[in-house]
mmCIF file as gemmi writes it, N, C-alpha and C atoms, coordinates in Angstrom:
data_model
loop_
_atom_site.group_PDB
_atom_site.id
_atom_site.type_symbol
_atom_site.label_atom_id
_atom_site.label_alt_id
_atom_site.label_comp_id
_atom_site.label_asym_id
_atom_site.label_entity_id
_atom_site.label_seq_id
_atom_site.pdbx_PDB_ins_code
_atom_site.Cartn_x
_atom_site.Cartn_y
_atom_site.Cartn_z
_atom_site.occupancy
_atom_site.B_iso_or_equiv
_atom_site.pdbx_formal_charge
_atom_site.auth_seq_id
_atom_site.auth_asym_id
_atom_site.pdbx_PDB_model_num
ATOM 1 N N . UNK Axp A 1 ? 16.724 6.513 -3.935 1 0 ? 1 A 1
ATOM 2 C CA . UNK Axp A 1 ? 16.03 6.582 -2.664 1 0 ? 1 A 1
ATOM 3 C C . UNK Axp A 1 ? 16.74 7.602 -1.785 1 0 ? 1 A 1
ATOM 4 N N . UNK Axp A 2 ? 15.871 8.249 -0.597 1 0 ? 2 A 1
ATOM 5 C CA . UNK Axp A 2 ? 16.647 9.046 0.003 1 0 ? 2 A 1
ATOM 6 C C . UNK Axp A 2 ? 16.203 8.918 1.872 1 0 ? 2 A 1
ATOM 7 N N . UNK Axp A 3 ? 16.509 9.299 2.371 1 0 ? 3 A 1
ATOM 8 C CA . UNK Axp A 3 ? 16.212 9.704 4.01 1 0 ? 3 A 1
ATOM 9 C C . UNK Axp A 3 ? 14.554 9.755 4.046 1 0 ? 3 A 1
ATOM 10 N N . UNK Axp A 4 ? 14.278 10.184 3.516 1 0 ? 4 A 1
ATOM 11 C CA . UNK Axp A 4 ? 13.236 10.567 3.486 1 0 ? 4 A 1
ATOM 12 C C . UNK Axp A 4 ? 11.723 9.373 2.719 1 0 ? 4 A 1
ATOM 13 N N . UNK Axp A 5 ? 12.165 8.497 2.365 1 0 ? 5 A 1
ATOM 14 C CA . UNK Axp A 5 ? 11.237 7.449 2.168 1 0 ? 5 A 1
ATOM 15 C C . UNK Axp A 5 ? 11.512 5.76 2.339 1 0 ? 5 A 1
ATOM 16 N N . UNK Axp A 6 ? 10.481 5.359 2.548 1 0 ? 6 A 1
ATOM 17 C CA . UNK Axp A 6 ? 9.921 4.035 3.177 1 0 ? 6 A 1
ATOM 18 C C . UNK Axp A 6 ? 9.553 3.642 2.039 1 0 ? 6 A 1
ATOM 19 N N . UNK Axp A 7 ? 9.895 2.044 1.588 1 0 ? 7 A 1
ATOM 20 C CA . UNK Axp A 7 ? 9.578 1.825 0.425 1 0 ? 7 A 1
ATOM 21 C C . UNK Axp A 7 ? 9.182 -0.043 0.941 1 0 ? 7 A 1
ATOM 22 N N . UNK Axp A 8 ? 8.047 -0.677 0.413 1 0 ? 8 A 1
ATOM 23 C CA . UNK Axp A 8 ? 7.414 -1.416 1.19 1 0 ? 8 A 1
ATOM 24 C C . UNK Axp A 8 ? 6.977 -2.057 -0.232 1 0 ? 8 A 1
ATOM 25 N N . UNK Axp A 9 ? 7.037 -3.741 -0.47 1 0 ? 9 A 1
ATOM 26 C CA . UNK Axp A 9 ? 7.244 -4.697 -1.856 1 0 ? 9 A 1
ATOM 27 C C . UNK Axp A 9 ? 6.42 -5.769 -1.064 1 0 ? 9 A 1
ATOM 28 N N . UNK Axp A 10 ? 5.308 -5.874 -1.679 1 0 ? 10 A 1
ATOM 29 C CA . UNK Axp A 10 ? 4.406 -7.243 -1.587 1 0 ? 10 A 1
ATOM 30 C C . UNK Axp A 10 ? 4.271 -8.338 -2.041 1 0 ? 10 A 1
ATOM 31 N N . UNK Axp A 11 ? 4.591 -9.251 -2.276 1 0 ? 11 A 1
ATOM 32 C CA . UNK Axp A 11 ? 4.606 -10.55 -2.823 1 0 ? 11 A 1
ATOM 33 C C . UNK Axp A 11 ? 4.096 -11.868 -2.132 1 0 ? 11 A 1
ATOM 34 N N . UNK Axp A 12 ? 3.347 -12.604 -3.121 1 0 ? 12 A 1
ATOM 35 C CA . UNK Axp A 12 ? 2.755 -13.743 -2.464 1 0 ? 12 A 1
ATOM 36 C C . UNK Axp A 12 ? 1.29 -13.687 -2.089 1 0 ? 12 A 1
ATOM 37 N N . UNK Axp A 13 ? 0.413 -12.869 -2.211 1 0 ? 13 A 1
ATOM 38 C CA . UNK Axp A 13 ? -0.939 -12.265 -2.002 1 0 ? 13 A 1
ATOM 39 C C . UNK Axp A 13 ? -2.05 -13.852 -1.757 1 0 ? 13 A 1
ATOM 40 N N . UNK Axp A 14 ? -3.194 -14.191 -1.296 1 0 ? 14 A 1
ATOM 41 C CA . UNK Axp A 14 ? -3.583 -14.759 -1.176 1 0 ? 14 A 1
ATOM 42 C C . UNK Axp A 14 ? -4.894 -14.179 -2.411 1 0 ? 14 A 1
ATOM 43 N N . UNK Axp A 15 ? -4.265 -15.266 -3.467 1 0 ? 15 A 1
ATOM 44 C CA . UNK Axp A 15 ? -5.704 -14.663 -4.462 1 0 ? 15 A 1
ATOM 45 C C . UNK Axp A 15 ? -7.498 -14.365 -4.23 1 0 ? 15 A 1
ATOM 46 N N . UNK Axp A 16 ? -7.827 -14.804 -3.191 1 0 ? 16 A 1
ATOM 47 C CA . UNK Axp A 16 ? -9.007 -14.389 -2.604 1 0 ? 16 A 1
ATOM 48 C C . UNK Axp A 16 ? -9.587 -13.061 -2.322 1 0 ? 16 A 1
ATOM 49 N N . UNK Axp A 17 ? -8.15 -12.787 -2.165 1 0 ? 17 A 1
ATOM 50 C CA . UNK Axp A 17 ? -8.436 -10.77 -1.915 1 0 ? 17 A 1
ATOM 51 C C . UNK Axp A 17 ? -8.548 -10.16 -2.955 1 0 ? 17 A 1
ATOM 52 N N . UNK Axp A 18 ? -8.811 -8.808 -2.59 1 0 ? 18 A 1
ATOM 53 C CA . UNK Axp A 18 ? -8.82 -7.916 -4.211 1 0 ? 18 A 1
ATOM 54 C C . UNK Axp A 18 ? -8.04 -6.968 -3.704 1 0 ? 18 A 1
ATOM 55 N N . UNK Axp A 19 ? -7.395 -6.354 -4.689 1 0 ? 19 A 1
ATOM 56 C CA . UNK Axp A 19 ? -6.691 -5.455 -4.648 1 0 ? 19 A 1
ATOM 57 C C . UNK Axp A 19 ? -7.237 -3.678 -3.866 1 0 ? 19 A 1
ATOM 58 N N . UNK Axp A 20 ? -8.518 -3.765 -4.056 1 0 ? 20 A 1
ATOM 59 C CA . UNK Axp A 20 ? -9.197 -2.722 -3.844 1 0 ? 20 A 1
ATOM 60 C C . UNK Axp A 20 ? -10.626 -2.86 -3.141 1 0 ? 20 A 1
ATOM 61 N N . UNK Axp A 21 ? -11.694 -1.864 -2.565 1 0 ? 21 A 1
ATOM 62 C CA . UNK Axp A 21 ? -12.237 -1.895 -2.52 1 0 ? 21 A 1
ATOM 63 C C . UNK Axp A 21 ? -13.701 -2.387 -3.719 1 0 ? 21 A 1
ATOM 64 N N . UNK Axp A 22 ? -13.251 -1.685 -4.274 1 0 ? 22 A 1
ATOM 65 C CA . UNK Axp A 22 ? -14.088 -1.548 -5.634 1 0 ? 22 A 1
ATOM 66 C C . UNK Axp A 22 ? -14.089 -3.544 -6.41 1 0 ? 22 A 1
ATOM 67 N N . UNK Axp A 23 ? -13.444 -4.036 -5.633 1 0 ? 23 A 1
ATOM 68 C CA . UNK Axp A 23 ? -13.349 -5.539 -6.088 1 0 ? 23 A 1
ATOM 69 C C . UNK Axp A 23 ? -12.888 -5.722 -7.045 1 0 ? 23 A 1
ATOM 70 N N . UNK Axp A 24 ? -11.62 -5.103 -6.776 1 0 ? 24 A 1
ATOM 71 C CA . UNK Axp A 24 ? -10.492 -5.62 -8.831 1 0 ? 24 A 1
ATOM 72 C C . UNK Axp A 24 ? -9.895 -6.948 -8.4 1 0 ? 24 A 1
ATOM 73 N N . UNK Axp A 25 ? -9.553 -7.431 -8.871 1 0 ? 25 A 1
ATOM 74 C CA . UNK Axp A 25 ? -9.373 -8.985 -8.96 1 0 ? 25 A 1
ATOM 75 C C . UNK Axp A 25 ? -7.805 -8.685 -8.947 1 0 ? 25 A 1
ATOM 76 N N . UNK Axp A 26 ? -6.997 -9.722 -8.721 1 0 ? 26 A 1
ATOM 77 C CA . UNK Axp A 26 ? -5.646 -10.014 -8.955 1 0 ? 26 A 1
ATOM 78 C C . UNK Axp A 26 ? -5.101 -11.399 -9.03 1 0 ? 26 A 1
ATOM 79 N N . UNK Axp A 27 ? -3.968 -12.38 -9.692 1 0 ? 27 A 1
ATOM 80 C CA . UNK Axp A 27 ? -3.876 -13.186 -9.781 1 0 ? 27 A 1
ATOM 81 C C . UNK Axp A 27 ? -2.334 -13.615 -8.662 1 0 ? 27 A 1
ATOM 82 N N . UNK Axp A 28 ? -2.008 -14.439 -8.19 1 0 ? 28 A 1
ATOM 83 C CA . UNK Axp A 28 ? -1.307 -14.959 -7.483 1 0 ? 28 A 1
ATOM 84 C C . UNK Axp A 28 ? 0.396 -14.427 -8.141 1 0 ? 28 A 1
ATOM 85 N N . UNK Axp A 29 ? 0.298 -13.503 -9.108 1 0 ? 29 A 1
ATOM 86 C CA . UNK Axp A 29 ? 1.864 -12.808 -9.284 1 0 ? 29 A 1
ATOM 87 C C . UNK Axp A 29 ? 1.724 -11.456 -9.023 1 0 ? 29 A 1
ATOM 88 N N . UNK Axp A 30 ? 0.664 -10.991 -8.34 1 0 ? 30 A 1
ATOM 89 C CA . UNK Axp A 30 ? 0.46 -9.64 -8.612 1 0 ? 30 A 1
ATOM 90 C C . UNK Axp A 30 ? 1.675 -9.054 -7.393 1 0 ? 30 A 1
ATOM 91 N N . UNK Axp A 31 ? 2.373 -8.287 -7.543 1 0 ? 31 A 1
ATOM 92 C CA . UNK Axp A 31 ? 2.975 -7.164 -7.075 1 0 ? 31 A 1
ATOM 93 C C . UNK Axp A 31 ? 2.749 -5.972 -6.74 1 0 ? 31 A 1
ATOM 94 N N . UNK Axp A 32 ? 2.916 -5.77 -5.448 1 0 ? 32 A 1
ATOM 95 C CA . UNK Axp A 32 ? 3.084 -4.004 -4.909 1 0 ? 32 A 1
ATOM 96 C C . UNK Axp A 32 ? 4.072 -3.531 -4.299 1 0 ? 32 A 1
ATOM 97 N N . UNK Axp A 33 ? 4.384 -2.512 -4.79 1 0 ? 33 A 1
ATOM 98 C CA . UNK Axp A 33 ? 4.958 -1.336 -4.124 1 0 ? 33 A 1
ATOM 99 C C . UNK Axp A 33 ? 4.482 -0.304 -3.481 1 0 ? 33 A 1
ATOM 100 N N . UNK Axp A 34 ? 4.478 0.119 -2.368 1 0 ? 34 A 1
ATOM 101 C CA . UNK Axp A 34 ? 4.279 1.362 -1.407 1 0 ? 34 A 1
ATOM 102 C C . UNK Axp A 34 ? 5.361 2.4 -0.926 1 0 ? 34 A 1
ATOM 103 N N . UNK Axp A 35 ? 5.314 3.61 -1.498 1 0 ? 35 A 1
ATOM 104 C CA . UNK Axp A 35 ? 6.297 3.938 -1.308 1 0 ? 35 A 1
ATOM 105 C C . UNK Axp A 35 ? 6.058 5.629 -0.369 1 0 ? 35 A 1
ATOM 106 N N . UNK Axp A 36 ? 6.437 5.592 0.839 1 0 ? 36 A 1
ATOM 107 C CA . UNK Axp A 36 ? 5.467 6.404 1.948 1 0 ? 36 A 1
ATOM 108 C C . UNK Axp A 36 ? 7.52 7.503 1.917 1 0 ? 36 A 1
ATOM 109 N N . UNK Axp A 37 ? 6.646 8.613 1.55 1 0 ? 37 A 1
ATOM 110 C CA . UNK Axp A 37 ? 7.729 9.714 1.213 1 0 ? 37 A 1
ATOM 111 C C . UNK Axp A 37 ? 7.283 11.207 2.241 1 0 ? 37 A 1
ATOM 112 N N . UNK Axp A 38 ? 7.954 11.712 2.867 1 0 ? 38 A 1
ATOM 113 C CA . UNK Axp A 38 ? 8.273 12.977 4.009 1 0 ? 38 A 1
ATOM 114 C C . UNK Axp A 38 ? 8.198 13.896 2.9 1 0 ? 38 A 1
ATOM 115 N N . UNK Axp A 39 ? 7.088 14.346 2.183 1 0 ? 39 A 1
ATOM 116 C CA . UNK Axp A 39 ? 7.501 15.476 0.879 1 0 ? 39 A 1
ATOM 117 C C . UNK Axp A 39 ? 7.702 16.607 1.945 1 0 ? 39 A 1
ATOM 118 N N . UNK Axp A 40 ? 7.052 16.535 3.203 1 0 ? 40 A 1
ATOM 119 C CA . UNK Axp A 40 ? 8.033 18.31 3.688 1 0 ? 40 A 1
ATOM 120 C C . UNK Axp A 40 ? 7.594 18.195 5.159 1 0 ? 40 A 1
ATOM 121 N N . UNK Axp A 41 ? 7.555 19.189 5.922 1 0 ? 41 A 1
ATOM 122 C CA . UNK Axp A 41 ? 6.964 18.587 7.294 1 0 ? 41 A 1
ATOM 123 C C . UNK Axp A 41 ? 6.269 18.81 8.137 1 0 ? 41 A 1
ATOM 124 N N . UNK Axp A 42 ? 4.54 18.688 6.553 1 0 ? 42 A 1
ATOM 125 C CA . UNK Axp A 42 ? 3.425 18.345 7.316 1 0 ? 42 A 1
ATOM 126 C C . UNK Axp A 42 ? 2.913 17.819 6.246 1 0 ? 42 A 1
ATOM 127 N N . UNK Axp A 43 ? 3.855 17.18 5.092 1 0 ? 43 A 1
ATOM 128 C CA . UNK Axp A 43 ? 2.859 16.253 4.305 1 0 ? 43 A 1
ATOM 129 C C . UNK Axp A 43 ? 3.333 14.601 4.354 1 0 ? 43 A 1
ATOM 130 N N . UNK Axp A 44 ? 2.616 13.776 4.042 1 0 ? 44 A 1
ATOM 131 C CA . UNK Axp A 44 ? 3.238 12.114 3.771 1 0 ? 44 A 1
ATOM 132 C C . UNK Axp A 44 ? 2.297 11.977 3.213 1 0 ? 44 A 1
ATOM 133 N N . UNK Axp A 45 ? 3.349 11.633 1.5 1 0 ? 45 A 1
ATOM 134 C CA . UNK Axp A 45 ? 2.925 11.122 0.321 1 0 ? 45 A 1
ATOM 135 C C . UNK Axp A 45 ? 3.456 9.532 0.211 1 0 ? 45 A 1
ATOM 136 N N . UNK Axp A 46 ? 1.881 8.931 -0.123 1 0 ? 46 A 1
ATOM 137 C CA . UNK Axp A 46 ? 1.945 7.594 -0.668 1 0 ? 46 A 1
ATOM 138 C C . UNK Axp A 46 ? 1.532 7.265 -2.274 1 0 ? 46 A 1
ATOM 139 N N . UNK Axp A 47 ? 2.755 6.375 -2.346 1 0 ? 47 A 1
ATOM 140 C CA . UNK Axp A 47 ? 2.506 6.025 -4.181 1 0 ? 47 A 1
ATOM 141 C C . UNK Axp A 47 ? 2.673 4.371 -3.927 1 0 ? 47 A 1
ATOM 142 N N . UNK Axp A 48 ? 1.319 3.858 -4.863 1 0 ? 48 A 1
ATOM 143 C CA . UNK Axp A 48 ? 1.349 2.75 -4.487 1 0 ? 48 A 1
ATOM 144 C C . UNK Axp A 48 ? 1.304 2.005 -6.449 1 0 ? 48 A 1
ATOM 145 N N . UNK Axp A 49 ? 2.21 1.706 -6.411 1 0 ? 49 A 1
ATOM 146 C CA . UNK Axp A 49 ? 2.529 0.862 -7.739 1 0 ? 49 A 1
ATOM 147 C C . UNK Axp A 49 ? 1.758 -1.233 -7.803 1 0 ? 49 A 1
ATOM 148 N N . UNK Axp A 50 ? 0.591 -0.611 -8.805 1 0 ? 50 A 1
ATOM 149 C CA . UNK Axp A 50 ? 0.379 -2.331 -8.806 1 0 ? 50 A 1
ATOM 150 C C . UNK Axp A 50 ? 0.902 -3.236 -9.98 1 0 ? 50 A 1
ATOM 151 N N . UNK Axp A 51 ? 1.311 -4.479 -9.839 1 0 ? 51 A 1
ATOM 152 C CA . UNK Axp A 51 ? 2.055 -4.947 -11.154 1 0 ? 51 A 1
ATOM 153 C C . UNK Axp A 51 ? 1.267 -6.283 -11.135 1 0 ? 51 A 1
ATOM 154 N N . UNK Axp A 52 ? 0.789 -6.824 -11.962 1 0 ? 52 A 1
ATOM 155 C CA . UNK Axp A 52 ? 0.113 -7.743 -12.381 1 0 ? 52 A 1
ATOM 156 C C . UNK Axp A 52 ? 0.044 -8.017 -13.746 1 0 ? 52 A 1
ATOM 157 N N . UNK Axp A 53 ? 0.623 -8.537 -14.14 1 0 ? 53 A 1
ATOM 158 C CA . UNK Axp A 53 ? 0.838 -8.664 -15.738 1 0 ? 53 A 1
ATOM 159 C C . UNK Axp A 53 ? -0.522 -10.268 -16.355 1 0 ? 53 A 1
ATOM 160 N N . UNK Axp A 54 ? -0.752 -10.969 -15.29 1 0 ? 54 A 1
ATOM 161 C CA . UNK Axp A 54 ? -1.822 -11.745 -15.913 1 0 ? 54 A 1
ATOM 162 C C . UNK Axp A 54 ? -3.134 -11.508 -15.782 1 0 ? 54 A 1
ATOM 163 N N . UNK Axp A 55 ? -3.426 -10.208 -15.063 1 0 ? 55 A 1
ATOM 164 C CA . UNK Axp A 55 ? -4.644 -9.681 -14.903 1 0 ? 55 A 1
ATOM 165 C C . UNK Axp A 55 ? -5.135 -8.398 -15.609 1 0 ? 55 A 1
ATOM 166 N N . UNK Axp A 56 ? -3.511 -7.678 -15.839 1 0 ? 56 A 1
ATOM 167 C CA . UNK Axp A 56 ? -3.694 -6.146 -16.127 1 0 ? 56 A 1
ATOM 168 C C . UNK Axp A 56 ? -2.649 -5.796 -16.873 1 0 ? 56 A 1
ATOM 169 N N . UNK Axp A 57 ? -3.037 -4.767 -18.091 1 0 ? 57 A 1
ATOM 170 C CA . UNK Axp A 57 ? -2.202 -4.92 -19.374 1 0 ? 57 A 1
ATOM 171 C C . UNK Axp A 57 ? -1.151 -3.985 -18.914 1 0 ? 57 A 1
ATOM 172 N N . UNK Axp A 58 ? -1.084 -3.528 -17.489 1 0 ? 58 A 1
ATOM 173 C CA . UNK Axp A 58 ? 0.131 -2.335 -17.52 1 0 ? 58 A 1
ATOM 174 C C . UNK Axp A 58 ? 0.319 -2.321 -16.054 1 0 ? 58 A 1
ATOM 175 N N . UNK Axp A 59 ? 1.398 -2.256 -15.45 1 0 ? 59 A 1
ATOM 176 C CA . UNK Axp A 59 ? 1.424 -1.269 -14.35 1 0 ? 59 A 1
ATOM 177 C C . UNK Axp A 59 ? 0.366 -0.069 -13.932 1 0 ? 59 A 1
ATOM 178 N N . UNK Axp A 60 ? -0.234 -0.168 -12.999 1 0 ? 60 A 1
ATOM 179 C CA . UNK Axp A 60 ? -1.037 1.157 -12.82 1 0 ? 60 A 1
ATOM 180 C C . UNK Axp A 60 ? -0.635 1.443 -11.07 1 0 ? 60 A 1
ATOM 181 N N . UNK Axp A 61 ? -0.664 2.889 -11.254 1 0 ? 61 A 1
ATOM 182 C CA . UNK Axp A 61 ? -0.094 3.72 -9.808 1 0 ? 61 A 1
ATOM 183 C C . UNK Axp A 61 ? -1.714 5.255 -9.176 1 0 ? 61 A 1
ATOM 184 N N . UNK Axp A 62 ? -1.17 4.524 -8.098 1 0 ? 62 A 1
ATOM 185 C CA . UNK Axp A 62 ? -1.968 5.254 -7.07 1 0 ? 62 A 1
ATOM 186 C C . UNK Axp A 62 ? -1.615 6.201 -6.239 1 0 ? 62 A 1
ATOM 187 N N . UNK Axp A 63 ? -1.418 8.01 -6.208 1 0 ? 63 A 1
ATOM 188 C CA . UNK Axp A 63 ? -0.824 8.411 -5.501 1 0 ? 63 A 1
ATOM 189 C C . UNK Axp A 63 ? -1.753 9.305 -4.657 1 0 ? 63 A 1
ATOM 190 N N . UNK Axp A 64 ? -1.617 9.634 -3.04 1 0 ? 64 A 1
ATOM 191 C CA . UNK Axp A 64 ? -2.11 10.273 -2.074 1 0 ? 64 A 1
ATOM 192 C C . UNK Axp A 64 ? -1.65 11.114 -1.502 1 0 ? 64 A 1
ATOM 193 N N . UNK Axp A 65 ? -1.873 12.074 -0.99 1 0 ? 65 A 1
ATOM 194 C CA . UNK Axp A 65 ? -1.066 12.992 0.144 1 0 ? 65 A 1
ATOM 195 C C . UNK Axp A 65 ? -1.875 12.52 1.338 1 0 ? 65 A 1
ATOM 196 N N . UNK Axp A 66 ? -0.985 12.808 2.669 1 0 ? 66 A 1
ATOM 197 C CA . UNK Axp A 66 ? -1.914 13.43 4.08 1 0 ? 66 A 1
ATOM 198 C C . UNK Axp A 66 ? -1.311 14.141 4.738 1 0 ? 66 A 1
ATOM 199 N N . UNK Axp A 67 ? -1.967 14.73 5.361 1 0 ? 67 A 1
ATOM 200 C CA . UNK Axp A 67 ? -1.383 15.65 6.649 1 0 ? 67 A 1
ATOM 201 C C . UNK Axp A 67 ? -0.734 15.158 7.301 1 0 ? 67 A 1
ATOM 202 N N . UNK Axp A 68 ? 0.355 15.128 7.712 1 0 ? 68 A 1
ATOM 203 C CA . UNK Axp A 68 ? 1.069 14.795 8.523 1 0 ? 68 A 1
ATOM 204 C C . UNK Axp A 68 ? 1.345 15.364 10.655 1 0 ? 68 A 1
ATOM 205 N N . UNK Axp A 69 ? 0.223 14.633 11.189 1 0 ? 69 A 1
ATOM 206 C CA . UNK Axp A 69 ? 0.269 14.834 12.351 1 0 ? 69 A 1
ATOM 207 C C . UNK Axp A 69 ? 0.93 14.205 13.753 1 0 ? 69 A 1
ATOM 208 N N . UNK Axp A 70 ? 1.393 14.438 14.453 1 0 ? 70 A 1
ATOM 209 C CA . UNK Axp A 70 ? 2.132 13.747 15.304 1 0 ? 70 A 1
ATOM 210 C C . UNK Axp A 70 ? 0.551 13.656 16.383 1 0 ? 70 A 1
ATOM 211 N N . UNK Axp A 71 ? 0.912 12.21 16.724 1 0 ? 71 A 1
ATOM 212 C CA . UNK Axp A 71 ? -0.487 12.19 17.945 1 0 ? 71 A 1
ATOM 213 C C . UNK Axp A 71 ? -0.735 11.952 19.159 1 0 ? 71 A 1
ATOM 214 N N . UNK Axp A 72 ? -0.921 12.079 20.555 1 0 ? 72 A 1
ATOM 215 C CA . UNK Axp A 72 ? -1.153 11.819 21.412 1 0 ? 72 A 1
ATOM 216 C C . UNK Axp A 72 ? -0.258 11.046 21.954 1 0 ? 72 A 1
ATOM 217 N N . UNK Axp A 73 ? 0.115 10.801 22.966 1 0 ? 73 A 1
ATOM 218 C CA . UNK Axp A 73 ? 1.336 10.104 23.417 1 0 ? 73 A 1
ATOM 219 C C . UNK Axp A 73 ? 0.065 8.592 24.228 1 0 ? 73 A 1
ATOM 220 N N . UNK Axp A 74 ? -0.531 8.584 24.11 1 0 ? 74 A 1
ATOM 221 C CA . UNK Axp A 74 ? -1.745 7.642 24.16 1 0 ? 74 A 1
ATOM 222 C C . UNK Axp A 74 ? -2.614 7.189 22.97 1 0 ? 74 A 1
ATOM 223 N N . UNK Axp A 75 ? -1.634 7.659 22.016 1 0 ? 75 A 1
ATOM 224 C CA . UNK Axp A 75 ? -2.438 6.992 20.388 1 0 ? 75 A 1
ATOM 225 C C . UNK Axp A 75 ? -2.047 5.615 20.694 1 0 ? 75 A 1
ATOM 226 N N . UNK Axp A 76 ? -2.908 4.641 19.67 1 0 ? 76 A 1
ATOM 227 C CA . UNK Axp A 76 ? -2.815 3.11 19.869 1 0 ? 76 A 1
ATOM 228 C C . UNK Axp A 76 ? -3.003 2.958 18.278 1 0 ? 76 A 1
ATOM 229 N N . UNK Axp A 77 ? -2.36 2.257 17.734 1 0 ? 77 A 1
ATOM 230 C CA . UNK Axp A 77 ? -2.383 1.697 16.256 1 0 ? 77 A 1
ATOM 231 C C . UNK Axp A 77 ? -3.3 0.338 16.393 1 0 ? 77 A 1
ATOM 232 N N . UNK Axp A 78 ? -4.047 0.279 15.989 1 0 ? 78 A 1
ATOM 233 C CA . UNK Axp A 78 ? -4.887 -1.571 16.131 1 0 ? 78 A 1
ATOM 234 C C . UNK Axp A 78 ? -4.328 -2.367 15.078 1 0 ? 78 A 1
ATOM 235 N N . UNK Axp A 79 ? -4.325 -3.465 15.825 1 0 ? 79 A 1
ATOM 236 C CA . UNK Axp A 79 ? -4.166 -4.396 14.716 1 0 ? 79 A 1
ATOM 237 C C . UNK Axp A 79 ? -5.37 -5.363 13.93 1 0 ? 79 A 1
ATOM 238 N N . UNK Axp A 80 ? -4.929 -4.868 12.428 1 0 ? 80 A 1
ATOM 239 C CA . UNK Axp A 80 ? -6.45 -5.273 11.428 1 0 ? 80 A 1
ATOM 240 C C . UNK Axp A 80 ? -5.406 -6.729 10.979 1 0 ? 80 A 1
ATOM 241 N N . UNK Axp A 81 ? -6.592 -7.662 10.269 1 0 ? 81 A 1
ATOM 242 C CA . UNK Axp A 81 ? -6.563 -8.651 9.494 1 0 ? 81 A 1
ATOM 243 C C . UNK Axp A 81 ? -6.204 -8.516 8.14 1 0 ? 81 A 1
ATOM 244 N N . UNK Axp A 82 ? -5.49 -9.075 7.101 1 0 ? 82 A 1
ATOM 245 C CA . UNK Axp A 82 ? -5.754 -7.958 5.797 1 0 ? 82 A 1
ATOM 246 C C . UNK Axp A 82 ? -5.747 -9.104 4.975 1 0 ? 82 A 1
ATOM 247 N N . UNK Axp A 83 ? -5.825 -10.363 5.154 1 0 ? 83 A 1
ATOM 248 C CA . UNK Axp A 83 ? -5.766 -11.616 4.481 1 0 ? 83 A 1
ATOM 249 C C . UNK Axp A 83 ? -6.993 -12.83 5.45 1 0 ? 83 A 1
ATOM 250 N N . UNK Axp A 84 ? -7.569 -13.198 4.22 1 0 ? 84 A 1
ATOM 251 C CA . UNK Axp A 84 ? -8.543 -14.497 4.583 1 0 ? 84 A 1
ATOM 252 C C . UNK Axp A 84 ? -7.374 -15.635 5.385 1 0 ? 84 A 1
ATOM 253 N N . UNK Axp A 85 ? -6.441 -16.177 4.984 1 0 ? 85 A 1
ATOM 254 C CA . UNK Axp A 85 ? -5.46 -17.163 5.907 1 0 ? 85 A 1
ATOM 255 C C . UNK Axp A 85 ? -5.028 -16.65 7.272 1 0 ? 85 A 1
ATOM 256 N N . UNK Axp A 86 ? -5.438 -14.579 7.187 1 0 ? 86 A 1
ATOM 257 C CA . UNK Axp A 86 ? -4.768 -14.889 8.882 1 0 ? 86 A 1
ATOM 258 C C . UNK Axp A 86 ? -6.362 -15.215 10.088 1 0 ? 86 A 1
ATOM 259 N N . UNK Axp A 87 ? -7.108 -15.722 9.29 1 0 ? 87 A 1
ATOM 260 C CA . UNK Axp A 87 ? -8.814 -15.778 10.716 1 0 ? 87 A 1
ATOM 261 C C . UNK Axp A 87 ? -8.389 -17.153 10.917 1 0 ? 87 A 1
């Protein structure tokens, strides 16, 4: 690991959710990793590692770039729901 990345481990998931939009299923061991990396300075790369071994025969990884913008000194982050137990 270095200066330069954020590394973020999920555990405990409320099996109701899916992992994705697309409605992939996951079972109550499934695991993530997010790992949000400064590749230079105007990109932020995310790699998102899923581990589920009773649903899915392998590890499978998800990786993204974005632009990296600084915003408004009046930006507001909202806060979303991301689990059926928090309504």
């Amino acid at each position: 690991m270095d200066d330069y990345t954020f590394v973020v481990q999920t555990s405990g998931t409320d099996e109701r959710t899916w992992v994705d939009r697309a409605g992939r299923p996951h079972s109550g061991d499934l695991r993530i990793e997010e790992r949000f990396h400064r590749a230079d300075h105007d990109t932020l790369e995310l790699s998102v590692t899923i581990d589920d071994s009773k649903m899915y025969t392998k590890p499978w990884v998800a990786v993204d770039k974005f632009a990296f913008q600084v915003k408004t000194a009046n930006f507001d982050v909202r806060e979303m729901l991301c689990s059926p137990s928090e309504f």
